[in-house]
C-alpha positions as CSV (number, residue, x, y, z in Angstrom):
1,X,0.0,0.0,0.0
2,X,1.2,3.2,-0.4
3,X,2.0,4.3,3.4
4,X,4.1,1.0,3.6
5,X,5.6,2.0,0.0
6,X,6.8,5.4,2.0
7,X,8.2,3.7,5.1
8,X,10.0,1.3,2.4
9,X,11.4,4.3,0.5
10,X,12.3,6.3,3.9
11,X,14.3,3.6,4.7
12,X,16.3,2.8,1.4
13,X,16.8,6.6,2.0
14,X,19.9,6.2,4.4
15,X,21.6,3.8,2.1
16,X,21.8,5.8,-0.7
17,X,23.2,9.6,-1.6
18,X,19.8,10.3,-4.1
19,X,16.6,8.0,-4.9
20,X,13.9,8.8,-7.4
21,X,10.8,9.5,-5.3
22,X,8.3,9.6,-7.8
23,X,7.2,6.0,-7.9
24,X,4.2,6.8,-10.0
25,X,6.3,6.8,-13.2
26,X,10.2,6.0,-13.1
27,X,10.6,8.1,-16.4
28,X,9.9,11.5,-14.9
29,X,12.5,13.2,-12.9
30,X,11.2,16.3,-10.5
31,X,13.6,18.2,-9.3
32,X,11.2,19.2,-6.2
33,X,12.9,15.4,-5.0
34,X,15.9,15.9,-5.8
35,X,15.7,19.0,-3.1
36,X,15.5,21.7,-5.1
37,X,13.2,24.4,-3.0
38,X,12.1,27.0,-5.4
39,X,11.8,30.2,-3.4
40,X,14.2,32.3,-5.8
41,X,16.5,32.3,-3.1
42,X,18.4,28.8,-2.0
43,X,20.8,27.2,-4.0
44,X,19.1,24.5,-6.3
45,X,22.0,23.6,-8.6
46,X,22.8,20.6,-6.9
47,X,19.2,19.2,-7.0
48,X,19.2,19.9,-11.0
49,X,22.7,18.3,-11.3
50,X,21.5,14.8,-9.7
51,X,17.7,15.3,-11.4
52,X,19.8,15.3,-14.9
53,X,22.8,12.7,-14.0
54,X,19.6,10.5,-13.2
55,X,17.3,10.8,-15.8
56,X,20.5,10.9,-18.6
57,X,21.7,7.5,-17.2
58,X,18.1,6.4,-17.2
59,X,16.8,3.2,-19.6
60,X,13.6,4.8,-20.7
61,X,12.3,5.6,-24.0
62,X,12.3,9.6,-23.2
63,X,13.1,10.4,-19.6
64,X,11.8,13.6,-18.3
65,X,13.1,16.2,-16.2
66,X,10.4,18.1,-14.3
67,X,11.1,21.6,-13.4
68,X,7.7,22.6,-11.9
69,X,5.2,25.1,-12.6
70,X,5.3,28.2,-10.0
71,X,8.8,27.9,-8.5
72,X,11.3,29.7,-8.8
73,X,14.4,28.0,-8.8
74,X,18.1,29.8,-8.5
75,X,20.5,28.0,-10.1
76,X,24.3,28.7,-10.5
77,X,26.2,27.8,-13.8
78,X,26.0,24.6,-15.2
79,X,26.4,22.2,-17.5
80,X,23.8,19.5,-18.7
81,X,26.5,17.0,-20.1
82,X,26.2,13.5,-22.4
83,X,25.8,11.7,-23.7
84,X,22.7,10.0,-22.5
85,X,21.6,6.3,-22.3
86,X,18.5,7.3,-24.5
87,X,18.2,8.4,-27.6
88,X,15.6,11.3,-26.6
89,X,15.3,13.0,-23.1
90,X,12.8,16.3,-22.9
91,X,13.2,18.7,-20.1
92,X,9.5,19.7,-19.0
93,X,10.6,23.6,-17.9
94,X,7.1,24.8,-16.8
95,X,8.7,27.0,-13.8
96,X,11.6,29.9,-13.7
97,X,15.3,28.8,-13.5
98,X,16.5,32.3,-12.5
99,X,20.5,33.4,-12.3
100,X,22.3,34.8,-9.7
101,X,22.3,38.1,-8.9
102,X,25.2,39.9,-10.8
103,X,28.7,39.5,-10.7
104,X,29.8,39.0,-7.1
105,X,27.6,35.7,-7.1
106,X,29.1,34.2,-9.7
107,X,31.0,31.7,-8.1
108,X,32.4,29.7,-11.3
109,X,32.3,29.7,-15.1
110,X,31.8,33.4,-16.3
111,X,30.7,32.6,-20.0
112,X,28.2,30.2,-20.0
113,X,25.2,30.2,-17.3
114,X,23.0,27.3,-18.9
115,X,24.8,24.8,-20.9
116,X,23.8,21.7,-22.8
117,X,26.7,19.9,-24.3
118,X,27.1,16.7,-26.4
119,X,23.5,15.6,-26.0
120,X,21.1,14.0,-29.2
121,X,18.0,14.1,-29.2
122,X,17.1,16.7,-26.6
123,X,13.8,18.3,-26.3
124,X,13.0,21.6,-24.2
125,X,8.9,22.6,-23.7
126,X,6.5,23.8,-21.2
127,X,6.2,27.7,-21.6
128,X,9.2,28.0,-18.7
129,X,11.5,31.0,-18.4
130,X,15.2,31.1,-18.2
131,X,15.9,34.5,-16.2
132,X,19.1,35.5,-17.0
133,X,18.8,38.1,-14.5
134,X,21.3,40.2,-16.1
135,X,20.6,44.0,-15.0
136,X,24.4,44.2,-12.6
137,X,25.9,42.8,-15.1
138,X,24.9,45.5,-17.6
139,X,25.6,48.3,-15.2
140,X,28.5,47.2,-15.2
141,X,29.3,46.5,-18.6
142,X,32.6,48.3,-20.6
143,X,30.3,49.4,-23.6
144,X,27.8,51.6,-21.4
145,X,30.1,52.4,-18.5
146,X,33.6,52.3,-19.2
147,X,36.2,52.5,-16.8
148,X,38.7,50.2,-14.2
149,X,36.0,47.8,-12.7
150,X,33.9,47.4,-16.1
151,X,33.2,43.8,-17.2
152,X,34.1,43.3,-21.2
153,X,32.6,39.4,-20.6
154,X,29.3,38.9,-19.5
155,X,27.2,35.5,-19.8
156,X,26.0,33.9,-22.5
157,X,22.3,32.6,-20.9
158,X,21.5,29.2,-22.7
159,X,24.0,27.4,-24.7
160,X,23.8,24.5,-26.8
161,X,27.4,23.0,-27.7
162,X,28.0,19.7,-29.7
163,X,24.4,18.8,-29.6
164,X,22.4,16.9,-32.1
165,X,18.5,16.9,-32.8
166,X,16.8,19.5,-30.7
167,X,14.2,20.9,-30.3
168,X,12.9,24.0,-28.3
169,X,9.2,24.9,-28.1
170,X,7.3,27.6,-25.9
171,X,10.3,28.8,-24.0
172,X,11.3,32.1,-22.6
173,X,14.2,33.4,-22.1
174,X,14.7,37.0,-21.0
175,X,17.1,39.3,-19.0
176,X,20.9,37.7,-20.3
177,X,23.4,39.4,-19.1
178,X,25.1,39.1,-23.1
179,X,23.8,36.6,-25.7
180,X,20.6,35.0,-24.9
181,X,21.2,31.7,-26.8
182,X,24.5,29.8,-28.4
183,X,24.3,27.1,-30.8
184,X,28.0,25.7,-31.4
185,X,29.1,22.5,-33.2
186,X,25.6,21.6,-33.6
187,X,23.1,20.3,-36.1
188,X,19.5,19.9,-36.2
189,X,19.0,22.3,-33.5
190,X,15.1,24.2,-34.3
191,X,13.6,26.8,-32.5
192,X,10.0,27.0,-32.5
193,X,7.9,29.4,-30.6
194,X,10.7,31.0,-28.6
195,X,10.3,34.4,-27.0
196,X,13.8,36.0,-26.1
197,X,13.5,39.4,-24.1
198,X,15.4,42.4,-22.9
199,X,15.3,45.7,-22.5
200,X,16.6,48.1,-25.7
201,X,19.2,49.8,-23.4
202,X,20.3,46.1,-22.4
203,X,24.0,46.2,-24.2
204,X,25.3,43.4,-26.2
205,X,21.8,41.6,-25.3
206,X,21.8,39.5,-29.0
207,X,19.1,37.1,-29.6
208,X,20.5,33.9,-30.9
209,X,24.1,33.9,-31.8
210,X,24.4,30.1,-34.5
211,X,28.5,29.3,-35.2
212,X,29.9,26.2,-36.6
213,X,26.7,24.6,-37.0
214,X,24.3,23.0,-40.2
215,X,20.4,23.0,-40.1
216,X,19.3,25.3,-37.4
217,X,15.7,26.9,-37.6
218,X,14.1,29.2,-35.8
219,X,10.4,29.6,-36.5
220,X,7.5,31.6,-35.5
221,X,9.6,33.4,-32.4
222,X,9.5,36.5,-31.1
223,X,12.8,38.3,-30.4
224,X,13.0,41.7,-29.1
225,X,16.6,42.3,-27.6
226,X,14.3,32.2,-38.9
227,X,10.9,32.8,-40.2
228,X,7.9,34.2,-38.8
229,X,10.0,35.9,-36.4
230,X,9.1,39.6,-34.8
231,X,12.3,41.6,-34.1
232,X,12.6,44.9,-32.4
233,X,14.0,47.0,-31.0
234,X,17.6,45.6,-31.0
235,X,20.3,44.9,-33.5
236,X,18.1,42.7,-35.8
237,X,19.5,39.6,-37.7
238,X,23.3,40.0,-38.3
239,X,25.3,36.9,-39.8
240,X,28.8,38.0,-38.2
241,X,30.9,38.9,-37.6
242,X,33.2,37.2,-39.4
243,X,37.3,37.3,-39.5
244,X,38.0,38.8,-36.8
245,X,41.6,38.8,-36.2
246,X,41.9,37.3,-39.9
247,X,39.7,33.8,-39.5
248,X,38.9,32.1,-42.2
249,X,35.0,31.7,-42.2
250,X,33.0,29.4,-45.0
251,X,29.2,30.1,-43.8
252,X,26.3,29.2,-46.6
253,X,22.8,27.9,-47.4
254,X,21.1,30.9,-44.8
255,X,17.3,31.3,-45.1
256,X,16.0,34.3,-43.4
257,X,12.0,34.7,-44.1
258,X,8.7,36.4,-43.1
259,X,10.6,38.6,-40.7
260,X,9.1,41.8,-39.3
261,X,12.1,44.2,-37.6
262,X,10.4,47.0,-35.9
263,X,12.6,49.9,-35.0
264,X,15.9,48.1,-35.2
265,X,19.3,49.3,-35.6
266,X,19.7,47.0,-38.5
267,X,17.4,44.5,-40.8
268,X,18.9,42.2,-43.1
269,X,23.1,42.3,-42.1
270,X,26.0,40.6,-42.9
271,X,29.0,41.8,-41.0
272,X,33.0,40.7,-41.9
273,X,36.0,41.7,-40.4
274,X,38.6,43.5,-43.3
275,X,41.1,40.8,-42.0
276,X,38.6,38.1,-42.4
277,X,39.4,35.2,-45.3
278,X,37.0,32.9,-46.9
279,X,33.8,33.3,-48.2
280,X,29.5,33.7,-47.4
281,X,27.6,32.5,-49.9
282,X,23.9,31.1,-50.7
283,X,21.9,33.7,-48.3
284,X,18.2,34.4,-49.0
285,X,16.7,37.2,-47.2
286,X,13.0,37.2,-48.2
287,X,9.6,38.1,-47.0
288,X,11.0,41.1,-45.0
289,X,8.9,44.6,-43.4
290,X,10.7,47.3,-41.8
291,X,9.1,49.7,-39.7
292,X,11.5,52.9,-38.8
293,X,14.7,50.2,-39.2
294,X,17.8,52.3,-39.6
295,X,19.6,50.1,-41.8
296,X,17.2,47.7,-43.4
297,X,19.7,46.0,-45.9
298,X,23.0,46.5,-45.3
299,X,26.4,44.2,-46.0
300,X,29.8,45.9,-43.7
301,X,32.6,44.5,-44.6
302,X,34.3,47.0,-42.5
303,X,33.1,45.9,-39.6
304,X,35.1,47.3,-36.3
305,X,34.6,47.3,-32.7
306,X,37.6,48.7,-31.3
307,X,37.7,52.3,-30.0
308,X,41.0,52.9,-32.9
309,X,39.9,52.7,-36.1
310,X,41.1,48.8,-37.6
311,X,43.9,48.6,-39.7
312,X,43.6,48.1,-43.3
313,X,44.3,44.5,-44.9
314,X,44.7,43.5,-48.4
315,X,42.6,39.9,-47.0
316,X,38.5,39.9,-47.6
317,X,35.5,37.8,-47.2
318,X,34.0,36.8,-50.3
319,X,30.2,37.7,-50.4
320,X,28.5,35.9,-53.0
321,X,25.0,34.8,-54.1
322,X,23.1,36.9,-51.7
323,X,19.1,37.2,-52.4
324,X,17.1,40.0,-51.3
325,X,13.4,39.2,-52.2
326,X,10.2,40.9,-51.0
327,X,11.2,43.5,-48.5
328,X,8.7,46.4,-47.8
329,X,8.7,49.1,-45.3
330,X,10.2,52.0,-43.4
331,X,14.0,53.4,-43.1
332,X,14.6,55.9,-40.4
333,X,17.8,56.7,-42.5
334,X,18.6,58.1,-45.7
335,X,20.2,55.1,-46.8
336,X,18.0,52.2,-47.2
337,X,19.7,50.0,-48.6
338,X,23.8,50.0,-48.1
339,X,26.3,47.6,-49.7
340,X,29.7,48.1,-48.3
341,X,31.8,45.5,-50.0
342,X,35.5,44.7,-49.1
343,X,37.9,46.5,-51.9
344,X,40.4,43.6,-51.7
345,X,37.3,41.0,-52.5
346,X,34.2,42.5,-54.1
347,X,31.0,41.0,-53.6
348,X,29.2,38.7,-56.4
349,X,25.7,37.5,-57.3
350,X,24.1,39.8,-55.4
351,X,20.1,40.1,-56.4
352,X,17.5,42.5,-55.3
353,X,14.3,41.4,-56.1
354,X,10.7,43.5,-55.4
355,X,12.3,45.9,-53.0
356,X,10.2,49.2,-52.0
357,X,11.3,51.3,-49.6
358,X,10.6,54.6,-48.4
359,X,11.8,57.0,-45.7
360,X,10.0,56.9,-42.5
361,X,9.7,60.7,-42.8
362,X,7.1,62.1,-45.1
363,X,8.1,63.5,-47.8
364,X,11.8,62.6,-47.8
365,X,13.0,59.4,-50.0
366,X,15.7,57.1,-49.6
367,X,18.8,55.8,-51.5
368,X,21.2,52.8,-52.2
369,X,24.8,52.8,-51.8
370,X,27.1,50.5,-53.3
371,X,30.4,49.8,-53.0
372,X,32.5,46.9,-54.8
373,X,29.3,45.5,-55.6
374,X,28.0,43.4,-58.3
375,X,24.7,41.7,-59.0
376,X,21.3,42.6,-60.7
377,X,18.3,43.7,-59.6
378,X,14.8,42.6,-60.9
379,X,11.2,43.4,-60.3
380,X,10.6,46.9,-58.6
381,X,13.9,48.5,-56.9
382,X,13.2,51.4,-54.6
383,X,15.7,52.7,-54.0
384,X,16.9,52.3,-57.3
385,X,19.7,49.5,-57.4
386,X,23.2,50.6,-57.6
387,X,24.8,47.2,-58.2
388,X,27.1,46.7,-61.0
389,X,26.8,44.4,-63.7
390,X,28.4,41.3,-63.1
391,X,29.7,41.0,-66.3
């Protein structure tokens, strides 16, 4: 019965370091037994720690780690490591896994907060938050307040590192203290559903930052700091930067669709470094509105973040076959649409495709600027193309 199934389990209790309490189904793994409290304020990293080593090591079709609804669990850096007995495990996050408070609380690993490394077949649901409780760190940060004690490294919130087939539905993640999400030396990694959130005046807050990896999607997702995706205010979508410090990057077959940026800094960017070798090519930008976006198309190949301006190079990313298709809207700029190609390595097969743009002032219009760049441009053009032939 089930008081003698307690007394039974109280018992095996002081023979062991952990049990599984939940008897009622052996592939679910609740972090509540594991001793997590939830208040927001104890330590629960050890609690998720065990809840994970158990249901990884578990012989189940798809064990489940429960991370309930209406706690609020602090949690310090760490990593959620395979690989894992099964071929699937899902994380149930219905509650809040909140980060420590800045800084001085950081008692380990600065870069990462949440990682996830060499795991396949992972699944994350259950309309959770990741609270990346980030607001020290960005009143602290180098860019916004410079000085002795700035930090130039904050945390990335959720990374995903050697990882194959995941999947991430119905999660939040707001507050990072830097980059919001990492997907690194991964593959089949989709988003789906994902609302990432910060402040505008949040620095360095980017959405989703994908490196080294093939066939990520992000779908119907809401980023305010890929298709169907909402965007704004921020940065926008940036691919880069690349070649810092004279990397050689090869980074192709991008889709970016039915994206809205509202009020962005950017839309539709690539970045490179001058020193940067290699080459971007098969990108599709399409399905695109810009609403007051300040650079709605724009390729930098001058891209520099230092406070002295970057050396020049005779070294270049080569840009090639790069689609623009379908873009309407609103440039709070003069220049709508900028192509700022490396002079060492132009860029190639560019295309703009039924592009109209106006000023987001009435009564003012909007240009294109080229530079070192060739392509065509078909359908309406406004602002009128200023590609060169590639011929």
């Amino acid at each position: 019965d089930l008081v003698g199934s307690m007394c039974i389990l109280i018992l095996l209790s002081t023979l062991a370091t952990h049990i599984n309490v939940n008897a009622d189904d052996q592939n679910t793994f609740n972090v509540l037994n594991y001793g997590a409290v939830g208040n927001g304020n104890s330590d629960d990293s050890l609690a998720y720690a065990k809840a994970w080593n158990d249901a990884c090591k578990a012989n189940a079709q798809t064990p489940t780690m429960i991370i309930p609804k209406g706690k609020t669990f602090l949690v310090h850096p760490i990593t959620f490591s395979g690989p894992c007995k099964s071929s699937n495990i899902s994380i149930q996050l219905s509650g809040t896994i909140k980060a420590p408070d800045g800084p001085s609380a950081w008692t380990s690993e600065i870069g990462r907060w949440i990682a996830f490394g060499n795991i396949t077949g992972l699944n994350i649901n259950g309309r959770g938050l990741f609270d990346g409780n980030g607001q020290k760190w960005w009143d602290q940060s180098c860019k916004h307040h410079p000085g002795k004690d700035c930090s130039e490294r904050a945390p990335t919130a959720v990374s995903f590192i050697q990882c194959n087939n995941v999947h991430i539905n119905e999660i939040y993640v707001e507050r990072s203290p830097q980059v919001h999400i990492v997907v690194d030396y991964s593959q089949d990694v989709h988003f789906k559903s994902l609302i990432i959130d910060s402040p505008e005046t949040s620095p360095n807050t980017d959405g989703i930052h994908i490196a080294r990896s093939h066939d990520v999607s992000v779908h119907t997702s809401i980023i305010a700091a890929v298709t169907y995706v909402n965007c704004g205010p921020g940065h926008g979508i940036s691919i880069g930067s690349l070649g810092k410090n004279g990397e050689e990057v090869k980074v192709e077959n991008i889709t970016v669709r039915h994206v809205n940026f509202c009020k962005t800094t950017n839309g539709a960017r690539i970045k490179t470094w001058q020193a940067g070798k290699g080459q971007v090519q098969h990108v599709e930008f399409s399905y695109m509105n810009f609403t007051e976006v300040q650079n709605p198309i724009i390729i930098d190949q001058y891209y520099c973040d230092q406070k002295d301006v970057c050396a020049k190079t005779s070294t270049g990313v080569h840009i090639s076959d790069v689609r623009y298709l379908n873009a309407t809207g609103t440039s709070a700029t003069d220049v709508a649409i900028n192509l700022d190609c490396s002079n060492n390595v132009a860029c190639t097969d560019i295309k703009l495709e039924n592009i109209e743009l106006q000023s987001a002032t009435e009564g003012k219009g909007v240009l294109s600027s080229c530079k070192n760049a060739f392509g065509v441009a078909k359908g309406n053009c406004k602002p009128k193309s200023c590609l060169k032939s590639n011929s």
